[in-house]
Every structure is written in structure tokens, then in C-alpha cells.
N, C-alpha and C positions, 0 to 999 in steps of 0.2 A: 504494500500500500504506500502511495507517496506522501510528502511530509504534509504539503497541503490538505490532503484528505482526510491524515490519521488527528490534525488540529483541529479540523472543522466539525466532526464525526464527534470526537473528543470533548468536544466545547459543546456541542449538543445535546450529547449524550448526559452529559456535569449538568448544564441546566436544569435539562428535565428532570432530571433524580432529585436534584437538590427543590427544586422547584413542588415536587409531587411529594418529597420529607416533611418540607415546610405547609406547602398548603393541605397536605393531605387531614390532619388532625382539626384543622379548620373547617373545609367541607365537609368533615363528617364520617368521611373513609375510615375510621378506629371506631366507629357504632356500628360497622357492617358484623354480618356473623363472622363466627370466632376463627374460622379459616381464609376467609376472603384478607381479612385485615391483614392476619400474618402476611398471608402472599402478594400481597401489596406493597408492604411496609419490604420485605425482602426483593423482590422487584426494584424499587426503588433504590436503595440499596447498594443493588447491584449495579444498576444504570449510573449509579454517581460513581461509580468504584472503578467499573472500565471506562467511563467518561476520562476521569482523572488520570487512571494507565496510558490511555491512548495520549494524551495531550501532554505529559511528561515525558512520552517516548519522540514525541512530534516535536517538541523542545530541541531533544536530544539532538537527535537526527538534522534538525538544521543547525543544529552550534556545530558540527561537522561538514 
């Protein structure tokens, strides 16, 4: 994947997660039944977690 791609993807992927952390308990998404929320809240989670890999690696790759 090129570096432009892996920042863009990256930075999107961070948002969203961060974005669906933060408003998720606001909208309500933690009153859903007792499975939905987990796999939301982990979802989420995870979307921030490769968000953030990919755009430290897209750092990397153009400091080179």
C-alpha cells in the first residue's frame, strides 16, 4: 500500500473509532442489549487501533 493511502485510510479509520468511542455512550449505543454494546464498543476499538497503526506506519515510510 502506498504512503498516501496507508495516511488517508489511517486518519479515517482514527476518526471514526474515536468519533463512535466518544459519541457512542451519548447516542445511547451502551442501553443496546448486553451483546450488541460489547461488539460495538470493540468495533470501535479496533477501528481506532488500526487507524492509528496504519498512520504511524505512513509517518514512517515517508521520513524514509
Amino acid at each position: 500500500m502506498k504512503t498516501e493511502k496507508k495516511l488517508g485510510l489511517g486518519s479515517l479509520f482514527s476518526v471514526l473509532g474515536a468519533a463512535g468511542i466518544i459519541l457512542g455512550p451519548l447516542l445511547g449505543l451502551s442501553d443496546l442489549a448486553q451483546p450488541w454494546s460489547f461488539i460495538l464498543g470493540f468495533v470501535f476499538g479496533v477501528l481506532s487501533g488500526v487507524g492509528v497503526a496504519l498512520v504511524i506506519s505512513g509517518f514512517l515510510e515517508r521520513r524514509k
